[in-house]
Structure formats: structure tokens, C-alpha cells
Backbone as CSV, one residue per row, in Angstrom:
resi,resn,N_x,N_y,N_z,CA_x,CA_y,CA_z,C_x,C_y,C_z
1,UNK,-18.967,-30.464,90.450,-18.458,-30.295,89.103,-19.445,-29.453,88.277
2,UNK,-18.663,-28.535,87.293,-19.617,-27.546,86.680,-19.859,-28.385,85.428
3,UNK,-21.432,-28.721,85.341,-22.360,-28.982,83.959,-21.809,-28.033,83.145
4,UNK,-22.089,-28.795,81.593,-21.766,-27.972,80.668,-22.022,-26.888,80.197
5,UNK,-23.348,-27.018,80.580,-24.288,-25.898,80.252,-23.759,-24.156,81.069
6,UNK,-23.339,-25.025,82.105,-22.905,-23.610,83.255,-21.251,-23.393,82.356
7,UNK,-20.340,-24.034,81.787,-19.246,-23.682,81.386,-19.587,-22.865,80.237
8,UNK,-20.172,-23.347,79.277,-21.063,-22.351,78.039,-21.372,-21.227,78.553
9,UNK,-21.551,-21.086,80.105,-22.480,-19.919,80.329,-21.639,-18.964,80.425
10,UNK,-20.558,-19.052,81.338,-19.681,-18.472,81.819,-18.586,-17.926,80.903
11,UNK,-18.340,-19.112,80.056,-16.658,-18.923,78.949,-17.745,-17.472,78.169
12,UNK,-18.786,-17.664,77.440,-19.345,-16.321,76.807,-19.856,-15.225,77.374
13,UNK,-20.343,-15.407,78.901,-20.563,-14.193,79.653,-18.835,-13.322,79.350
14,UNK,-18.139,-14.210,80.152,-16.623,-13.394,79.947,-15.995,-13.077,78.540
15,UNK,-16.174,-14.126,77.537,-15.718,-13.799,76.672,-15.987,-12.251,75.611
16,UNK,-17.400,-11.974,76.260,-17.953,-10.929,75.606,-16.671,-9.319,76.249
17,UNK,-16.879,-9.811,76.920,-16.178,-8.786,77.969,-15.126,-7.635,77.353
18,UNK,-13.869,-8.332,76.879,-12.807,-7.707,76.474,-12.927,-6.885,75.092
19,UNK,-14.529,-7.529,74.548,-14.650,-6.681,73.113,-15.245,-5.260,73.450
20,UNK,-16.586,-5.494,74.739,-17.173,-4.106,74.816,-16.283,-3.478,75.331
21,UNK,-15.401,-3.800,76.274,-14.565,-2.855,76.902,-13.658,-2.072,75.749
22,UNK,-12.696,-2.578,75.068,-12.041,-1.910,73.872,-13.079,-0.672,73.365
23,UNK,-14.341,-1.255,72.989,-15.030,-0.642,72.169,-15.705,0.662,73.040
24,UNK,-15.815,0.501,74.124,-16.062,1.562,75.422,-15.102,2.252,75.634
25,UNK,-13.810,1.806,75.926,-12.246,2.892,76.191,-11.512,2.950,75.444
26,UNK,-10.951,2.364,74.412,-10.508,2.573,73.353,-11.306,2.243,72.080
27,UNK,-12.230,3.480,71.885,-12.627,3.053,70.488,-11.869,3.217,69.598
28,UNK,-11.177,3.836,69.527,-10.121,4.700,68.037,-8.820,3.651,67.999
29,UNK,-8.326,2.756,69.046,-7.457,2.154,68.997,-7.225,0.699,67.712
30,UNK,-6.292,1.012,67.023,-5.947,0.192,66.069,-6.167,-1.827,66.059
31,UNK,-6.027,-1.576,67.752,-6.486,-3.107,68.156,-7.824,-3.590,68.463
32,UNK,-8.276,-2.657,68.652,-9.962,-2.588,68.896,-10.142,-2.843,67.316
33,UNK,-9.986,-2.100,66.555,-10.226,-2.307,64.898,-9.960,-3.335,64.628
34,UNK,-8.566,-4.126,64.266,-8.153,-4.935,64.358,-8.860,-6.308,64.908
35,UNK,-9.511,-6.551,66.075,-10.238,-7.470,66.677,-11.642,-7.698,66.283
36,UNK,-12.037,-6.343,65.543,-13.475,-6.469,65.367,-13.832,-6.185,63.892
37,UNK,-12.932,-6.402,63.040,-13.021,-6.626,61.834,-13.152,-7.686,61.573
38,UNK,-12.754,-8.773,62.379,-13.123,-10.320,61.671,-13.831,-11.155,62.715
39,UNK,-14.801,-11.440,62.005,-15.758,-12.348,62.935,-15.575,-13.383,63.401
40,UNK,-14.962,-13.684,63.059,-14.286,-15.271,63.377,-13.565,-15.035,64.753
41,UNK,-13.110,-13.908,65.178,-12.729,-13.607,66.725,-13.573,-13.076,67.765
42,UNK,-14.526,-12.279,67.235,-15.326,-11.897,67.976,-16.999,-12.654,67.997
43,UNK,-17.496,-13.056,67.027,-18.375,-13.926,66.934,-18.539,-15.271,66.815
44,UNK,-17.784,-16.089,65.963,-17.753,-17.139,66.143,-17.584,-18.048,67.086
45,UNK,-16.621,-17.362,68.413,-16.861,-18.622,69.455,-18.268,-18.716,69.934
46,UNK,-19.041,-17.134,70.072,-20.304,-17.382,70.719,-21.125,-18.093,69.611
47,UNK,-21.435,-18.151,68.341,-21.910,-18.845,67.447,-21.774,-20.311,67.668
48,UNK,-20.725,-20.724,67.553,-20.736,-22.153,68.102,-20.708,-22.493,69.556
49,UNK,-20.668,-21.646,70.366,-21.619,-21.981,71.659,-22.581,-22.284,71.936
50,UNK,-23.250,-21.237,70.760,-24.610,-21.564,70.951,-25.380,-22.948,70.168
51,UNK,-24.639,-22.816,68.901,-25.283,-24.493,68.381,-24.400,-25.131,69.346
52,UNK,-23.579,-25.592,70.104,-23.493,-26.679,70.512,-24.702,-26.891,72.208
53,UNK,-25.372,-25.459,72.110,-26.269,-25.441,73.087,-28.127,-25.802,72.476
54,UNK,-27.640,-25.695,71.461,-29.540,-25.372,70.638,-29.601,-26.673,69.468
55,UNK,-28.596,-27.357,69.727,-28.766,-28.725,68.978,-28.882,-29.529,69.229
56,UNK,-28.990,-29.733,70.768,-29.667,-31.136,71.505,-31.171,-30.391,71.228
57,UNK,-31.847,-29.538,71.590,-32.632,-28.767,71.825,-33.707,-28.258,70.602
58,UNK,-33.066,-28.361,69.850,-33.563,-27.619,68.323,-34.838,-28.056,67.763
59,UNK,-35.057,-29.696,67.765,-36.175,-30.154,67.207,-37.933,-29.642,68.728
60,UNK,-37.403,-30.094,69.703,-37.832,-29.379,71.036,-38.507,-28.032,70.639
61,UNK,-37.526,-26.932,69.974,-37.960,-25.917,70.053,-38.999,-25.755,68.821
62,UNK,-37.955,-26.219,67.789,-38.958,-26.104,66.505,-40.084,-26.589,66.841
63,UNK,-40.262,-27.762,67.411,-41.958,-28.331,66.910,-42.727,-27.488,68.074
64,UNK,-42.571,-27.070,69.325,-43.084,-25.644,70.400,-43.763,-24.767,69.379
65,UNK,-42.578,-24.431,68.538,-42.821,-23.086,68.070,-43.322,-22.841,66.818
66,UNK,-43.649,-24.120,65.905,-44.082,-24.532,64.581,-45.650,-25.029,64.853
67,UNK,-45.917,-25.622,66.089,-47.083,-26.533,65.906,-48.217,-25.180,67.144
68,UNK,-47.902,-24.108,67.341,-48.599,-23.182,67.791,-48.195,-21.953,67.444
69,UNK,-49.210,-20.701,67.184,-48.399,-19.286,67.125,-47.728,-18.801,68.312
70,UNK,-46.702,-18.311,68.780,-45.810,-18.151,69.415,-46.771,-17.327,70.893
71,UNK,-47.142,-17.353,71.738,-47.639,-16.424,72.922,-46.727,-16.262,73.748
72,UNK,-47.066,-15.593,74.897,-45.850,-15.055,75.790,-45.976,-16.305,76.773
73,UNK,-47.046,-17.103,77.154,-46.963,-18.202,77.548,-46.475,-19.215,77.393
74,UNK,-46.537,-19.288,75.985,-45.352,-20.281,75.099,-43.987,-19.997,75.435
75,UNK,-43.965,-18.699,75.613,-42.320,-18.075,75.250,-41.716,-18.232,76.797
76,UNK,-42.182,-18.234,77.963,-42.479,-18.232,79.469,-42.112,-20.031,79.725
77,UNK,-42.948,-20.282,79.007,-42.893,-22.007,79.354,-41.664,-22.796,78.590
78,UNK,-41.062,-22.177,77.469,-39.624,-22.463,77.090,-38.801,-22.074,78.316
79,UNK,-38.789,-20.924,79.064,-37.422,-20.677,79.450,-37.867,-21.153,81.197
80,UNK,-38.583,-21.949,80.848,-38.372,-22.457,82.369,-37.593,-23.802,82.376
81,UNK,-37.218,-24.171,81.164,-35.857,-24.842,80.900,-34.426,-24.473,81.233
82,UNK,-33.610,-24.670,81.981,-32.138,-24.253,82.224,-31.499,-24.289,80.454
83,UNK,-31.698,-25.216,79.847,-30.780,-25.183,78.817,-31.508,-24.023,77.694
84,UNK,-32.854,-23.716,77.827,-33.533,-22.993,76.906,-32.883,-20.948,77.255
85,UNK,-32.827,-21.461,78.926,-32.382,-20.183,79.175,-31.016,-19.643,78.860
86,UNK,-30.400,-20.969,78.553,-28.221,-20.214,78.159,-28.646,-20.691,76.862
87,UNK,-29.557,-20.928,76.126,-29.501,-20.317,74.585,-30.033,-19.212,74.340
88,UNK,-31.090,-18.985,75.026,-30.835,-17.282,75.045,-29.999,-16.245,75.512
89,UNK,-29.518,-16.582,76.500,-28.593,-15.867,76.487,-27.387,-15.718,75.805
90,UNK,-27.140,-16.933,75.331,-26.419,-17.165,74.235,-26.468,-16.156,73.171
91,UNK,-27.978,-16.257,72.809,-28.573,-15.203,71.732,-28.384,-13.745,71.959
92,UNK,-28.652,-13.648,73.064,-28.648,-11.704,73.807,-26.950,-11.344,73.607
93,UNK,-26.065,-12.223,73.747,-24.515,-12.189,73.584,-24.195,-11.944,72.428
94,UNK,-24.697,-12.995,71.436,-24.234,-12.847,70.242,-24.603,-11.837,69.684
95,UNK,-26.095,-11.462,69.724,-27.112,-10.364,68.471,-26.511,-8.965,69.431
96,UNK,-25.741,-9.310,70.843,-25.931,-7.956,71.064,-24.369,-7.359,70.709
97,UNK,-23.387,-8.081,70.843,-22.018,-7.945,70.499,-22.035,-7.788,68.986
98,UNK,-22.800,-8.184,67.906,-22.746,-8.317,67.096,-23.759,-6.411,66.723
99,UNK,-24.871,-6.235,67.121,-25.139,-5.018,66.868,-24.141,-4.066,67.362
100,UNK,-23.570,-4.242,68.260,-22.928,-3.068,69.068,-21.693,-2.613,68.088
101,UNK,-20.800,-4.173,67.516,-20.073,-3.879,66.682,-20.764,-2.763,65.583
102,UNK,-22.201,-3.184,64.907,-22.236,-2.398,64.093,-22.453,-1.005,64.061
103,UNK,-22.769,-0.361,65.465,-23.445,0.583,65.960,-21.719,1.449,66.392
104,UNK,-20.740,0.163,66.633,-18.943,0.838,67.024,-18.796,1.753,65.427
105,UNK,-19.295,0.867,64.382,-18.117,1.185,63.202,-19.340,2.406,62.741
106,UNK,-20.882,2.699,63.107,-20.918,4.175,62.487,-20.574,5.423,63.278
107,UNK,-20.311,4.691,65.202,-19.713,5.632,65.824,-18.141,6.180,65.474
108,UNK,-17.753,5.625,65.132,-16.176,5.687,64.354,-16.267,6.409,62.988
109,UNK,-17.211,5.726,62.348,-17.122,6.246,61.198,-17.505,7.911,61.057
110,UNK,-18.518,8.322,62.181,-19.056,9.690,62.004,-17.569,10.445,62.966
111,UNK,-17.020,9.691,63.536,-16.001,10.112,64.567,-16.540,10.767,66.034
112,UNK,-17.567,10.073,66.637,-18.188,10.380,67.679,-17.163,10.539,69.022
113,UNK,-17.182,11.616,69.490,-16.414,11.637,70.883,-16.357,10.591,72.064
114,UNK,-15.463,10.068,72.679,-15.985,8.872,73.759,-16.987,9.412,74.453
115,UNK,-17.548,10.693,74.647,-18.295,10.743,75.876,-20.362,10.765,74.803
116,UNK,-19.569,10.983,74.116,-21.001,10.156,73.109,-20.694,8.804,73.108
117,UNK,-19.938,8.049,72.419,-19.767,6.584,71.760,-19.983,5.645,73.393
118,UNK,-19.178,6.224,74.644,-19.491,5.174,74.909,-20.779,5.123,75.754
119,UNK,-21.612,6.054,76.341,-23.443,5.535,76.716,-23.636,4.468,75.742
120,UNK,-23.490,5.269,74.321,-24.183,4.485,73.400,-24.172,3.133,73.321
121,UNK,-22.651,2.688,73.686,-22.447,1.094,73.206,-22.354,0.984,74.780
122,UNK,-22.605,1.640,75.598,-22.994,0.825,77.147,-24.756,0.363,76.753
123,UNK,-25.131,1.262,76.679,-26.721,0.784,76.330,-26.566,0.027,74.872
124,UNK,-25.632,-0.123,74.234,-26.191,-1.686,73.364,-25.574,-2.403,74.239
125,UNK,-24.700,-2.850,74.703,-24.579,-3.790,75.633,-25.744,-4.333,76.822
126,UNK,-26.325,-3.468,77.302,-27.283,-3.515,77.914,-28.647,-4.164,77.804
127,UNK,-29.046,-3.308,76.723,-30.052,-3.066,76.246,-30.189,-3.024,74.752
128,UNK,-29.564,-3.674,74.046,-29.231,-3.623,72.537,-30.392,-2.355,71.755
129,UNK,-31.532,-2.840,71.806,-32.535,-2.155,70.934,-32.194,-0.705,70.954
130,UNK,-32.007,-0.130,72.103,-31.975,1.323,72.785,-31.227,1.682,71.991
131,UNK,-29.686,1.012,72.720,-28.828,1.128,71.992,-28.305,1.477,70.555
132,UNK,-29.266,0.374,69.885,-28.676,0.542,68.444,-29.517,1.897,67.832
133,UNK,-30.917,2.131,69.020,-31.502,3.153,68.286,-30.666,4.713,68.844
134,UNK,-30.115,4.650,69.748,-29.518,5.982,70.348,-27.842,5.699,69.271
135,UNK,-27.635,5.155,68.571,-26.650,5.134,67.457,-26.999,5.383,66.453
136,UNK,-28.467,4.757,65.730,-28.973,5.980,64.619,-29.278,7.417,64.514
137,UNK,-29.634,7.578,66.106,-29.698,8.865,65.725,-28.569,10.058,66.396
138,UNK,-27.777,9.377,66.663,-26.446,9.896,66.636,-25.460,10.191,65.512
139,UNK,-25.526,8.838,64.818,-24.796,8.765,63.405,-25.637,9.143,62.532
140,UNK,-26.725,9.900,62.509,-27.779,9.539,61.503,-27.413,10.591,59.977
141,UNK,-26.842,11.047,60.041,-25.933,11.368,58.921,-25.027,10.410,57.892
142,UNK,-24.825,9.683,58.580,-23.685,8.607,58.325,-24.776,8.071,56.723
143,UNK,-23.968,7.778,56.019,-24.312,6.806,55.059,-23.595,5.509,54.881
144,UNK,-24.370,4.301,54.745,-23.886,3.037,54.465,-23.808,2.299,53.349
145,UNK,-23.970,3.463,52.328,-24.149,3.568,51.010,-22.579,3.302,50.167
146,UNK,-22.474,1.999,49.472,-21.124,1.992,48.634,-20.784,2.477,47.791
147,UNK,-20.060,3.040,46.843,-19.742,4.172,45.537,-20.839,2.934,44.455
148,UNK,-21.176,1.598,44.441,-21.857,1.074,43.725,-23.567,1.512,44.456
149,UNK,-23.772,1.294,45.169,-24.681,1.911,45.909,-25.499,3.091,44.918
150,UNK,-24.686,4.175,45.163,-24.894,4.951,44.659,-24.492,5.314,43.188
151,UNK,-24.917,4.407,42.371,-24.616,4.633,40.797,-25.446,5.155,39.912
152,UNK,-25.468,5.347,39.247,-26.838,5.445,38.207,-26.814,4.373,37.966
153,UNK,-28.111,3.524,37.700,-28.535,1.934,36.896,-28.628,2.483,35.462
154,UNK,-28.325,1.473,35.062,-28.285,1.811,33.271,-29.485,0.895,32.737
């Protein structure tokens, strides 16, 4: 019988799935938009995956990580925990689906060709950091600036 921990693992490994793909082959598609405009479909199940993974766990981590400065030994000796390891990954799912989205809407927004947009959001998927940095400087024109944004202050 599969532990819980392994069902958590699995329902968000897959669940991630159907968003990068849209966002990889159909970026321009109205349903891809549609799906990734509200968080509550695309983030929230992994969000509460993950607290229902980091809340047996939480006080565990806090006092680790409160009662010493953080070393790579510290950080090494957490994930030799099974449950420490599917909250991170938990984490790499969420922060990375969640950048990639943001890294989709300035590829869209500048109107990047698929054969730009999708390396890009293959390497945030991947590799998020890369990723989100091979999207700044792709979009790097782009402004995220609102008509209030840009006002004169009085």
C-alpha cells in the first residue's frame, strides 16, 4: 500500500504536468490563459499539499533552522528525512510552476515565438532560476509597470 507521503508525491509530480505542457505547446491558446489566470487551479492544490506535508513537520523544521544558522550540513541532514524530501519537492513544484507562470505571461506579453518561449519555460521547469533569468532577458523590454505605476505623485 502506497504511504501518504508517496501519494502527495505523485498526485503533484503529475499534476504539474498538464500546466507546463499548455504553456510549452500552446502558449497563445485561450485555455492555457484561461487555466493560469487563477490560482486556485493551478497553485492551490500544490499549496495545500504541501502544508498538509510541512505541518506534522513544521515545528521540527523551525526549531533546526531557528536554533542554528542554516549550513549545508544542516540543510543535508534535513533531507535525509523522506518526508523533509516531498516538502521540497513540494516546494521546487510550487515556486517553480508558479515562476514559470510568471515568466509565461511576459513571454506572451512581449509575444515571444514558441521556438523562444518554449526553451525558456522548459528551463524554468527544470531549472527555475535559469529559467526565469533567460525570460528577463528575453522580455527585458517588457514593462510591469501599471498606468498608476507610472503617474506623477502629487
Amino acid at each position: 500500500m502506497l504511504a501518504f507521503i508517496d501519494v502527495l508525491f505523485w498526485f503533484s509530480s503529475l499534476y504539474v504536468l498538464p500546466f507546463w505542457l499548455m504553456m510549452w505547446f500552446a502558449p497563445t491558446h485561450e485555455r492555457t490563459a484561461d487555466l493560469l489566470r487563477n490560482e486556485w487551479v493551478y497553485l492551490a492544490p500544490l499549496a495545500v499539499a504541501y502544508t498538509l506535508a510541512v505541518l506534522p513537520n513544521l515545528a521540527d523544521i523551525l526549531l533546526l533552522l531557528a536554533s542554528d544558522m542554516p549550513t549545508p550540513d544542516i540543510v543535508v541532514g534535513l533531507f535525509e528525512e523522506r518526508e523533509v524530501v516531498l516538502i521540497g519537492w513540494l516546494h521546487y513544484l510550487a515556486f517553480d510552476l508558479f515562476v514559470g507562470r510568471w515568466t509565461w505571461q511576459r513571454l506572451m506579453a512581449t509575444q515571444q515565438p514558441l521556438y523562444v518561449s518554449f526553451p525558456v519555460l522548459f528551463f524554468s521547469m527544470m531549472v527555475a532560476p535559469l529559467g526565469a533569468l533567460l525570460g528577463l532577458i528575453v522580455t527585458r523590454k517588457h514593462s510591469d509597470e501599471t498606468p498608476e505605476d507610472t503617474a506623477p505623485s502629487v
